[in-house]
C-alpha positions, 0 to 999 in steps of 0.5 A, spaced: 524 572 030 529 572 036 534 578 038 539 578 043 543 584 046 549 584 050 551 587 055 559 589 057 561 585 063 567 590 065 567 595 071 564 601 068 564 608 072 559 612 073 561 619 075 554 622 079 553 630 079 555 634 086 550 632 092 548 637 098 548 633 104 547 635 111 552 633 117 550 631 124 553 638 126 548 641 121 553 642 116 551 643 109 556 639 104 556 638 096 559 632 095 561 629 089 563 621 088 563 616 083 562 610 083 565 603 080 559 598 079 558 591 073 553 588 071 551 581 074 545 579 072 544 580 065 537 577 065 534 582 071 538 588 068 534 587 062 528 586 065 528 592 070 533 598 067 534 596 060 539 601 059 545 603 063 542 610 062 538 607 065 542 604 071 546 610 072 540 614 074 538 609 078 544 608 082 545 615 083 538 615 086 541 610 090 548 613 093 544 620 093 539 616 099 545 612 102 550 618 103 545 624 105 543 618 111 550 615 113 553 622 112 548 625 116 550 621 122 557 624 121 560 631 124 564 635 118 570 632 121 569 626 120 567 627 112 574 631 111 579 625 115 581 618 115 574 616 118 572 617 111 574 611 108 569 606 113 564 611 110 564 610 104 565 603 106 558 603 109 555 607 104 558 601 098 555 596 102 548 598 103 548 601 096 549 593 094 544 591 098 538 595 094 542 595 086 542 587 087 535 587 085 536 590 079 542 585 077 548 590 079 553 590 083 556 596 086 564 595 086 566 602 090 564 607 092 568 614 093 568 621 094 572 625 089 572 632 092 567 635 098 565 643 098 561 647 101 555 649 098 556 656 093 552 660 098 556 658 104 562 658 101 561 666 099 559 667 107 565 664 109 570 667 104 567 674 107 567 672 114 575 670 113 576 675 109 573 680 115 579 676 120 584 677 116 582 685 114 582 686 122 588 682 124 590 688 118 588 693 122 591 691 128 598 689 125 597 697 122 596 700 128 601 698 132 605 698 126 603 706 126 604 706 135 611 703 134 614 708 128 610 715 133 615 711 139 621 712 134 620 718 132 619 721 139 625 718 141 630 720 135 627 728 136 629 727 143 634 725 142 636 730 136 634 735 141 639 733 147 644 732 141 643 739 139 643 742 145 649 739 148 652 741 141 649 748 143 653 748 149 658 745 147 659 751 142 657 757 146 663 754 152 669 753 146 666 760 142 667 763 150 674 761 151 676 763 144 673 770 146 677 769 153 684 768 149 682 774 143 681 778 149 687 776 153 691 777 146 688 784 144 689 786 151 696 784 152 698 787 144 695 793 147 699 794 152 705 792 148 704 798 143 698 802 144 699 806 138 701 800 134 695 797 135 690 803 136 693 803 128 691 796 127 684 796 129 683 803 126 686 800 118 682 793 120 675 798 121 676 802 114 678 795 111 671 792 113 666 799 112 670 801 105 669 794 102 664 798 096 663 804 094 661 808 101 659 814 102 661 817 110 659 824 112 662 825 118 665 832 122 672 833 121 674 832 128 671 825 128 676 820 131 674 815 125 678 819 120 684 821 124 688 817 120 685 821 115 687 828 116 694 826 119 699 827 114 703 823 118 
């Protein structure tokens, strides 16, 4: 009996887990690619992988060998930029060279996303995250340092306004006390009697406004409007 097995003659896709590689600046990457492969001898793969299970596991053997040596030759720099396409170039070319014997061909080869590793990426985070929080502080205290010159500037300010205010006022309560004075001396003399009369009837006004008690002697001048029948 003979039995036959087929195998798919289309580009198939194998989708590897995330790699850790190392940069030639020291630089730990995780680096996660796919690769676009296809069955060029049916024979050979039978013989050598049998499955494409099997396939997947051996071409993730051979990327994961490729990228850790070409990448390692490359800075940081090089892996994020335009230079990564004649990477992953290299990389297909001699990923091909060692899937032929299994009767594959590997199409393409290419880098989906690269990160750091979870450990470094924390380590970066919170280096940034103290950048930031200093650039904070700074940005703060000079913030508090210009609103202290504000402030010190409008109490001066204020200060020069309330004492020129005060001047001001002292100068105009000054000449309106010299006209009060000048215009009581001149109905002084005007009609001394009258105005003695005024100022003595303005003077019960202001002291009699309540219920008041005054104990005064008869004689005492204050009363002299009081005891005057005329």
């Amino acid at each position: 009996m003979q039995k036959v097995k087929f195998f798919s003659n289309q580009l198939l896709v194998n989708d590897s887990p995330p790699t850790e590689v190392i940069t030639r600046d020291k630089k730990n990457l995780l680096v996660d690619n796919f690769t676009m492969w296809r069955i060029t001898d049916p024979l050979k793969f039978l013989e050598t992988l049998r499955t494409s299970s099997n396939a997947r596991s051996r071409l993730d053997n051979i990327l994961y060998s490729e990228l850790r040596v070409d990448i390692g030759t490359h800075d940081m720099v090089d892996i994020i930029t335009e230079k990564r396409e004649k990477i992953m170039e290299k990389v297909t070319a001699e990923a091909n060279k060692k899937a032929v014997e299994f009767g594959i061909e590997i199409a393409e080869v290419r880098i989906k996303r690269t990160d750091f590793p979870p450990e470094i990426a924390n380590s970066i985070f919170n280096r940034m995250r103290t950048e930031r929080e200093r650039i904070a502080k700074e940005y703060r205290s000079e913030g508090k340092e210009e609103a202290t010159k504000i402030k010190a500037e409008t109490d001066k300010e204020k200060t020069i306004l309330i004492a020129e205010a005060y001047e001001k006022e002292q100068t105009i309560r000054g000449e309106g006390d010299a006209k009060s004075i000048a215009i009581y001396a001149k109905a002084y003399n005007q009609e001394p009697k009258f105005y003695t009369f005024m100022r003595s009837m303005e003077a019960y006004r202001n002291s009699l406004k309540t219920d008041t008690t005054l104990l005064l002697e008869e004689d005492s001048e204050f009363l002299e409007y009081f005891n005057d029948p005329k």
